[in-house]
C-alpha positions in Angstrom: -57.2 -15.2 -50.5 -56.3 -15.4 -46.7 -56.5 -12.7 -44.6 -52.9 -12.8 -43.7 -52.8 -11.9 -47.7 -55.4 -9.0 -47.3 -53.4 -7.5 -44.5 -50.3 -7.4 -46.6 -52.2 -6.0 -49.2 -54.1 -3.1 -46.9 -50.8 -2.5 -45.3 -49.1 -1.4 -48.9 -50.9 1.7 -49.1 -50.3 2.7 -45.2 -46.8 2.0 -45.9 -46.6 4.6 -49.0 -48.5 6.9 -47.2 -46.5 7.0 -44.4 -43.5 7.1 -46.8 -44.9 10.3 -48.5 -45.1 11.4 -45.0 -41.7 11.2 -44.2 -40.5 12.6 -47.6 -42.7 15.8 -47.1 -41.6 16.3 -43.9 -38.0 15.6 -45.1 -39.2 18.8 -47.4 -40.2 20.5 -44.9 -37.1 20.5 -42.2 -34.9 21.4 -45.6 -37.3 24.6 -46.0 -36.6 25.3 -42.5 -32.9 25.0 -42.5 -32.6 27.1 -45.7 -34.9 30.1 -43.6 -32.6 29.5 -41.0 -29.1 30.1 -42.7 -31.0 33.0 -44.5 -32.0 34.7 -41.0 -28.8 34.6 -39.2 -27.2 36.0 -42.6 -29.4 38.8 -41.8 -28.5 38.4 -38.4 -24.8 38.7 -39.3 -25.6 41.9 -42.0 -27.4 43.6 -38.9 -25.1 43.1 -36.5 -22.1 44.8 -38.4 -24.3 47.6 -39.4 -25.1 47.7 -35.8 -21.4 48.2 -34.9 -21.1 50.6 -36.7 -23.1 53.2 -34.9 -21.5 52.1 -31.8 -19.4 55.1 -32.0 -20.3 58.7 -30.9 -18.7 60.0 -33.8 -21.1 58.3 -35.9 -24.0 60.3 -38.1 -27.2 58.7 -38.3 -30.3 59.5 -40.5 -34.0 60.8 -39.1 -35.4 57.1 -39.0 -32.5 55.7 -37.4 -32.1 58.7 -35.0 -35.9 58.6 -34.2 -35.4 55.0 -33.4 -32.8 54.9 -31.4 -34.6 57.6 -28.7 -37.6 56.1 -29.4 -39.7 59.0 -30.6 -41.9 59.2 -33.6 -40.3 60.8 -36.9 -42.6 63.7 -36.5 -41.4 64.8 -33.1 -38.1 64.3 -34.2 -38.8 67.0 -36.4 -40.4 69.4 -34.3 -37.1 69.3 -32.1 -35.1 70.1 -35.0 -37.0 73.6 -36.2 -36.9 74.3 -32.4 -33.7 74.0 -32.4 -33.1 71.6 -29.7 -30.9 68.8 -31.2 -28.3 70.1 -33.7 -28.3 68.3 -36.9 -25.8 68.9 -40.1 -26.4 68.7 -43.8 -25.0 65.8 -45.9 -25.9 66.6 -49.8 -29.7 66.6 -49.6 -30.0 64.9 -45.9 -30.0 65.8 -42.9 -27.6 63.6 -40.3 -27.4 63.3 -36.3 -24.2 62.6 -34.6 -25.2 59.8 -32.3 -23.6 62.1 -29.2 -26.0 64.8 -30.0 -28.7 62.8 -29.7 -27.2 61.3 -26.2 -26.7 64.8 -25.0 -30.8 65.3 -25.2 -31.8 62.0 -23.5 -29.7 62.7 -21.0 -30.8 66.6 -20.2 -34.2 64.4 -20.4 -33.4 62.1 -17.9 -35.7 62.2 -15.0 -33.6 61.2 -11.4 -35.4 59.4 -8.5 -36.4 61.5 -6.1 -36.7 60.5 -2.3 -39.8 59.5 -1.0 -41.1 62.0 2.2 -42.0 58.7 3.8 -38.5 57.6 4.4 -36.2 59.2 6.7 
């Protein structure tokens, strides 16, 4: 055997290997694309539930409301047996119209003062 024929015959199983390479990374990118078109159907779902709450008008429930001012479910709560942001019963739940809620965070908001330093 020459060695020209031993090289031919060591490159065979670097060429399958790089072949099986390819193929699972072929997998691979195809796993990707599918998680891809599976997250921006999400995206889309989110989105027009999103929309939905664009709307003063809209209720929302205690997670949602405590999200969107960005307190925990518990102070939520405690604002609601103090009676500082109205809430309204439907069924079994209880349901914030997203105005309410924007009616707080704004008495809440904190304006800029001047500084003494500037004239």
């Amino acid at each position: 055997m020459s060695f020209r024929d031993a090289v031919v015959l060591q490159s065979k199983p670097i060429r399958f290997a790089m072949g099986k390479a390819k193929q699972e990374l072929t997998e691979q990118i195809e796993e990707l694309e599918a998680r891809i078109e599976r997250l921006e159907t999400k995206l889309a779902k989110l989105s027009k539930a999103k929309s939905i709450l664009v709307g003063d008008d809209a209720y929302i429930e205690i997670n949602s409301a405590a999200d969107y001012m960005g307190i925990s479910r518990r102070s939520l709560y405690r604002l609601m047996t103090q009676g500082v942001i109205p809430y309204t019963y439907i069924g079994a739940q209880r349901r914030f119209l997203v105005s309410d809620l924007n009616k707080y965070l704004k008495k809440q908001r904190v304006d800029i003062k001047g500084s003494i330093l500037q004239p």
